[in-house]
Biopython code that builds the backbone (N, CA, C, O; Angstrom):
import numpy as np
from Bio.PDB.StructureBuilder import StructureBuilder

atoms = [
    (1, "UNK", "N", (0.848, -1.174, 0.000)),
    (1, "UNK", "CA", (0.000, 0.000, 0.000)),
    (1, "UNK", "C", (0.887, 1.228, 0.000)),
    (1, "UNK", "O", (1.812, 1.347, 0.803)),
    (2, "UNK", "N", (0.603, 2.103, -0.878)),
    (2, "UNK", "CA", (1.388, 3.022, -1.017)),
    (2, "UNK", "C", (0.902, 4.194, 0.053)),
    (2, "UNK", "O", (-0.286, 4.389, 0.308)),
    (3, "UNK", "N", (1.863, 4.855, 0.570)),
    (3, "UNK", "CA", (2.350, 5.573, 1.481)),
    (3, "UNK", "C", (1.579, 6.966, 1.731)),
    (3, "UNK", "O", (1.087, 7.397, 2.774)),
    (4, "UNK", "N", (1.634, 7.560, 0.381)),
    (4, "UNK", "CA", (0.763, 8.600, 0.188)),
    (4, "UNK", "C", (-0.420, 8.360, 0.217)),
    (4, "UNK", "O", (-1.269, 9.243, 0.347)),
    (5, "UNK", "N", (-0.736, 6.856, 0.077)),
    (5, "UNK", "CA", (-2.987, 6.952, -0.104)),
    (5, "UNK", "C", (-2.927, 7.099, 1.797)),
    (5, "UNK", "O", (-3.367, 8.052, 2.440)),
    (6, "UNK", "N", (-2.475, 6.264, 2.173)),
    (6, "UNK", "CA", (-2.536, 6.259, 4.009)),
    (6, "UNK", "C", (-2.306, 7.926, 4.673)),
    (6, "UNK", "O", (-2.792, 8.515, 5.639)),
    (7, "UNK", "N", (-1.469, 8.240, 3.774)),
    (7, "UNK", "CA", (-1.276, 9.760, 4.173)),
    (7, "UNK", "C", (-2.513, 10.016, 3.778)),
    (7, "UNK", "O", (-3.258, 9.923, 4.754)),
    (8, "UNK", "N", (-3.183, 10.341, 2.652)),
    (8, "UNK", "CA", (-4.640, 10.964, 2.495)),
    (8, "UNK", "C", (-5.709, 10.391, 2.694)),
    (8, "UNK", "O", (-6.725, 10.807, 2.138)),
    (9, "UNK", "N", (-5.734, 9.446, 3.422)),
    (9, "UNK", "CA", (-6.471, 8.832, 4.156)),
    (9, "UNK", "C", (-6.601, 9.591, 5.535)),
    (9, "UNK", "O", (-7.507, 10.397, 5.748)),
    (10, "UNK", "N", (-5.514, 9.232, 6.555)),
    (10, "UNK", "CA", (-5.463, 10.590, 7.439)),
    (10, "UNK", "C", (-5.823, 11.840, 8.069)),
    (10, "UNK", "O", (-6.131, 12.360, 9.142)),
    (11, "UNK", "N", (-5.583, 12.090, 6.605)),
    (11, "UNK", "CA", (-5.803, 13.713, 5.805)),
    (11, "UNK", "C", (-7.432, 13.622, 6.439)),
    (11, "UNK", "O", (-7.995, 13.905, 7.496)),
    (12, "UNK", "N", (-7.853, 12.965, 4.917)),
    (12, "UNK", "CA", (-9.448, 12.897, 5.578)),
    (12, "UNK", "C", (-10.475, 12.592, 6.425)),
    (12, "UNK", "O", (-11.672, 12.879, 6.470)),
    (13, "UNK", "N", (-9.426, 11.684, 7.349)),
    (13, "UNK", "CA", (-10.007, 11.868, 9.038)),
    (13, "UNK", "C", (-9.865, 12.975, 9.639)),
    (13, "UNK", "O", (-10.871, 13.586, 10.001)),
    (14, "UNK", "N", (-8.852, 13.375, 9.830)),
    (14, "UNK", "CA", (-8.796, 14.945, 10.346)),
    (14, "UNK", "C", (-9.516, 15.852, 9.902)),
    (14, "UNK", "O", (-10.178, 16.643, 10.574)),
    (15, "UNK", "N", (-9.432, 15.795, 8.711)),
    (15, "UNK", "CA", (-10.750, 16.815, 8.116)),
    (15, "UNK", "C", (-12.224, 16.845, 8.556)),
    (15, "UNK", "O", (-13.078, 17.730, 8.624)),
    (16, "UNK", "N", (-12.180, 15.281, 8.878)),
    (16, "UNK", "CA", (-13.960, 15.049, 9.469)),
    (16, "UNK", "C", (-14.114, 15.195, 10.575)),
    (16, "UNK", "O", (-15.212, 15.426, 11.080)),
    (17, "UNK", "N", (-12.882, 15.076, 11.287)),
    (17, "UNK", "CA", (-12.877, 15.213, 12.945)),
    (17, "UNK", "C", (-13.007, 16.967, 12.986)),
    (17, "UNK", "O", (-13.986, 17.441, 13.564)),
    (18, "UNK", "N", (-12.067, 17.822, 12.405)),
    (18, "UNK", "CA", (-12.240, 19.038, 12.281)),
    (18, "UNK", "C", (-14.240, 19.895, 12.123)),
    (18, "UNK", "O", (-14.831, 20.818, 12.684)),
    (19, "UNK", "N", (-14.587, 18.841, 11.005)),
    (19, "UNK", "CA", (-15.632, 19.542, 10.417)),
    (19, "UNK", "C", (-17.145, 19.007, 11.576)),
    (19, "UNK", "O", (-18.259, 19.502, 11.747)),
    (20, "UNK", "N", (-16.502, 17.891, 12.115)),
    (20, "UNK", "CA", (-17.411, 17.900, 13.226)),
    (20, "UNK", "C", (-17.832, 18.480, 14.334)),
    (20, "UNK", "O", (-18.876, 18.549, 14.982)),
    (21, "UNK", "N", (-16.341, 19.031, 14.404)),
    (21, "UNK", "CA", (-16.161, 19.837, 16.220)),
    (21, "UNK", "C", (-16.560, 21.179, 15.419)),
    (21, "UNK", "O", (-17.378, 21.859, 16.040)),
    (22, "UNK", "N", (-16.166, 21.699, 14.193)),
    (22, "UNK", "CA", (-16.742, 22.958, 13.987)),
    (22, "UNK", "C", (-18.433, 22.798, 13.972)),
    (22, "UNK", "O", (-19.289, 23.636, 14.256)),
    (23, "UNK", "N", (-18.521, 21.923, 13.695)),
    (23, "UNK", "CA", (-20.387, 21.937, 13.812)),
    (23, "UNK", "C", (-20.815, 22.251, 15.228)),
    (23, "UNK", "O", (-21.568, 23.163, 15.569)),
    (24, "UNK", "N", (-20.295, 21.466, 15.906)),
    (24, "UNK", "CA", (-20.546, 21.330, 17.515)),
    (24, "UNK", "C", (-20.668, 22.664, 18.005)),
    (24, "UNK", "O", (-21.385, 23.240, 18.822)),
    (25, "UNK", "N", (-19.782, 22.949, 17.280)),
    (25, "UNK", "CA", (-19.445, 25.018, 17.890)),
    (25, "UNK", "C", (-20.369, 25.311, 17.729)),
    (25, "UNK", "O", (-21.016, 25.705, 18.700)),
    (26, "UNK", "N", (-20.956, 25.292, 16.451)),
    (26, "UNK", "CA", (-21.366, 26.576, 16.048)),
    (26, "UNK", "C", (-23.097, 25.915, 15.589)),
    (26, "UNK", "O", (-23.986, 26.297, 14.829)),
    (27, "UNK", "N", (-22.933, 24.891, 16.422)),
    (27, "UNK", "CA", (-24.188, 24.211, 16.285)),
    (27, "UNK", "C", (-25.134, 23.999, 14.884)),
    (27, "UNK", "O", (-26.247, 24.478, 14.666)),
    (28, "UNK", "N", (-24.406, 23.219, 14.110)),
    (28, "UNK", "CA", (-24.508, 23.368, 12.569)),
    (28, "UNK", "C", (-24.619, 21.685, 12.659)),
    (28, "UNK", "O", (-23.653, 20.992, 12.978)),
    (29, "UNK", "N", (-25.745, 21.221, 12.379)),
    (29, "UNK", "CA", (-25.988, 19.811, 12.343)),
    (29, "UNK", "C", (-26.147, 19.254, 11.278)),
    (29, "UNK", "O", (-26.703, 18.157, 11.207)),
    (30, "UNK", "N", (-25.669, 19.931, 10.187)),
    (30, "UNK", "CA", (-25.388, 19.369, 8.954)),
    (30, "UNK", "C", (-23.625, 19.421, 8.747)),
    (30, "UNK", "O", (-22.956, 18.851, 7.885)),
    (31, "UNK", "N", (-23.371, 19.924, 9.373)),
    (31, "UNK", "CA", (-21.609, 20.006, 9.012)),
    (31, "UNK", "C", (-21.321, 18.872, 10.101)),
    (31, "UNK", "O", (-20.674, 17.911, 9.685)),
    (32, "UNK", "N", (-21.734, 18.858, 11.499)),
    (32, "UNK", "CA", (-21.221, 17.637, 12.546)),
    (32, "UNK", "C", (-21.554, 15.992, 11.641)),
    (32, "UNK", "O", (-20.872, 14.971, 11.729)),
    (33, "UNK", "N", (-22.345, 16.126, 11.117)),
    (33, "UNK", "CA", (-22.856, 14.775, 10.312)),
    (33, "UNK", "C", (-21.807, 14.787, 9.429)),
    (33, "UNK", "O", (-20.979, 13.886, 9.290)),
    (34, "UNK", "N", (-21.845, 15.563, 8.985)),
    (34, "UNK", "CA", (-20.942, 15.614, 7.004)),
    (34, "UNK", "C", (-19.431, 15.480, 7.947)),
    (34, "UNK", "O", (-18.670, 14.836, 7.223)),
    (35, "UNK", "N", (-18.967, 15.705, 8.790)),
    (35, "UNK", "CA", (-17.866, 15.459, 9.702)),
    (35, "UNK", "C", (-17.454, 13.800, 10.255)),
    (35, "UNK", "O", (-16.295, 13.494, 10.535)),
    (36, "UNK", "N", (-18.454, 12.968, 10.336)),
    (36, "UNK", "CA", (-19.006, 12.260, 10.764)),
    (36, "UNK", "C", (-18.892, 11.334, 9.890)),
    (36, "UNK", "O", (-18.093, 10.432, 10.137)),
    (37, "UNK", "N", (-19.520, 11.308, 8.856)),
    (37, "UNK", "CA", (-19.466, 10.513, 7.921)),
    (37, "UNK", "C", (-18.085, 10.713, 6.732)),
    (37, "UNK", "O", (-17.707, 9.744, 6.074)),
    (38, "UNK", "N", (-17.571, 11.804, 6.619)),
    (38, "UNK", "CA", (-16.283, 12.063, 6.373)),
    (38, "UNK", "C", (-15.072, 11.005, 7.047)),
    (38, "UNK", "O", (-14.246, 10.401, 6.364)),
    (39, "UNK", "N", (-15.188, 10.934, 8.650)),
    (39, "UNK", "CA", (-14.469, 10.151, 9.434)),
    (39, "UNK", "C", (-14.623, 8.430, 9.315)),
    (39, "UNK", "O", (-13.836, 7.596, 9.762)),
    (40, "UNK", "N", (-16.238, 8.127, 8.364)),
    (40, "UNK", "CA", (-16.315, 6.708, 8.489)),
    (40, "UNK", "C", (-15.627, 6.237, 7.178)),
    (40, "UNK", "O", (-14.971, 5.203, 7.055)),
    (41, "UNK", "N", (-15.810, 6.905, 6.485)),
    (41, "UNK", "CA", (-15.013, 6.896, 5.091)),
    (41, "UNK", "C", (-13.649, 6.253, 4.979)),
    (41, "UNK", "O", (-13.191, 5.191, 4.557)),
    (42, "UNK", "N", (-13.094, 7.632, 5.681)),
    (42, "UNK", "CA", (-11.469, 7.695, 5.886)),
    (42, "UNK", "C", (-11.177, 6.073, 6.498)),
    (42, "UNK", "O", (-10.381, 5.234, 6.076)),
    (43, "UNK", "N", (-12.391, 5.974, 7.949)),
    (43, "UNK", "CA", (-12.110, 4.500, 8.524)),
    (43, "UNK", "C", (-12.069, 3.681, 7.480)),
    (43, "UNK", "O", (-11.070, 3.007, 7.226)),
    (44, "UNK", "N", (-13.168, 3.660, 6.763)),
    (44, "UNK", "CA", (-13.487, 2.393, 5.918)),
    (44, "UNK", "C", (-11.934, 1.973, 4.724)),
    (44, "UNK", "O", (-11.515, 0.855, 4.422)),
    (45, "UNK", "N", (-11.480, 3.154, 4.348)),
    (45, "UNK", "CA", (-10.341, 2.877, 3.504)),
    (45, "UNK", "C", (-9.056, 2.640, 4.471)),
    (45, "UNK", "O", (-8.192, 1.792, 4.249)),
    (46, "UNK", "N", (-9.067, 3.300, 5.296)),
    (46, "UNK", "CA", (-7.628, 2.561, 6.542)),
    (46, "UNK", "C", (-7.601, 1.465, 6.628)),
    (46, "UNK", "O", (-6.612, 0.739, 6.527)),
    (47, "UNK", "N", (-8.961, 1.099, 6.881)),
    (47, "UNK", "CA", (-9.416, -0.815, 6.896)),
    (47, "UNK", "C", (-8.966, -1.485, 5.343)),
    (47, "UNK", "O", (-8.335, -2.492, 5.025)),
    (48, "UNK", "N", (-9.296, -0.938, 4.958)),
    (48, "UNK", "CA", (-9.362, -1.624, 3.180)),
    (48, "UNK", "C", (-7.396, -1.740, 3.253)),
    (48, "UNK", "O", (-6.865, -2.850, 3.236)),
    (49, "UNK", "N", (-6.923, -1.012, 3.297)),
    (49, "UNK", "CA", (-5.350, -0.223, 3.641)),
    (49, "UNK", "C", (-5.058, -1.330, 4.419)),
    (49, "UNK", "O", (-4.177, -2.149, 4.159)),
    (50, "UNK", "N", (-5.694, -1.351, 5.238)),
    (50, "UNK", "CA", (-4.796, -3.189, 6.193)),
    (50, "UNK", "C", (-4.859, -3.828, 5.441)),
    (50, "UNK", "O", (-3.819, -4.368, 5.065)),
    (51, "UNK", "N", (-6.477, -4.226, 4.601)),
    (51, "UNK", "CA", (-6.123, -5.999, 4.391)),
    (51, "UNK", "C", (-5.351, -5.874, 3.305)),
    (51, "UNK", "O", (-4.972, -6.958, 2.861)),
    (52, "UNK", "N", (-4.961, -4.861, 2.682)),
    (52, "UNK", "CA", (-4.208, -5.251, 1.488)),
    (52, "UNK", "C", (-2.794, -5.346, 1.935)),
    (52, "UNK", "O", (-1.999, -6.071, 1.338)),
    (53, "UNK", "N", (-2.481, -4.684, 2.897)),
    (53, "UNK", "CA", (-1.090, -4.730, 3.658)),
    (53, "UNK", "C", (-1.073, -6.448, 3.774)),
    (53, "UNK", "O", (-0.354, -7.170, 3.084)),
    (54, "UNK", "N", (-2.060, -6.926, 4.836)),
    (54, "UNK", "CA", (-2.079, -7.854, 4.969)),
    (54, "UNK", "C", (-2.006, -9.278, 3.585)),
    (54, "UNK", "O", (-1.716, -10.474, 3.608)),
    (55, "UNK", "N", (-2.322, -8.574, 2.817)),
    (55, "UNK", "CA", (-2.202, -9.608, 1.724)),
    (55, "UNK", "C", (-0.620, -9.713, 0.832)),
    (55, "UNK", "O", (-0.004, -10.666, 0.355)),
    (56, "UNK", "N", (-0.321, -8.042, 0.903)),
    (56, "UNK", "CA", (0.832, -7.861, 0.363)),
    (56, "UNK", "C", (2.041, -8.282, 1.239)),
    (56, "UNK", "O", (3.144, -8.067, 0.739)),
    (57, "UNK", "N", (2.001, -8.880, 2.538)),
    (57, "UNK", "CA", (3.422, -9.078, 3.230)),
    (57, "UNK", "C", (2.955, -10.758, 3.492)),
    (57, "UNK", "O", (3.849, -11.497, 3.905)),
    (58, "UNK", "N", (1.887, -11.223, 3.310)),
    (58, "UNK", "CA", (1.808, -13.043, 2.762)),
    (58, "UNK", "C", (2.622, -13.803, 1.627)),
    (58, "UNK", "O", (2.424, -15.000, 1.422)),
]
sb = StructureBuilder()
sb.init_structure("model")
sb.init_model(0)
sb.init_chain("A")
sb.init_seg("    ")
for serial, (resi, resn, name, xyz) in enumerate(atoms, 1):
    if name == "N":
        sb.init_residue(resn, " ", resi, " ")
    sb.init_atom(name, np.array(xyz, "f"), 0.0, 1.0, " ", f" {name:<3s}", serial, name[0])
structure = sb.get_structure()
């Protein structure tokens, strides 16, 4: 798995973690969601990012 997708993977957790807590602020319950689901994303490809790790060092 190349180096840079995990880096922008990252990327786009932080971004969702960011865009959530700005919702929270400012009480914007469409940006805490869109934050939210931004963060499951990012999860879902970190995961994807293991098993291929996992396949590539078998």
């Amino acid at each position: 798995m190349a180096i840079g997708d995990k880096a922008k993977h990252a990327a786009e957790d932080v971004t969702g973690k960011a865009k959530e807590a700005f919702g929270k602020a400012t009480d914007n319950e469409r940006l805490e969601a869109e934050g939210k689901a931004d963060q499951a994303k990012a999860d879902a490809k970190k995961a994807g990012d293991n098993v291929k790790d996992a396949f590539d060092h078998n």
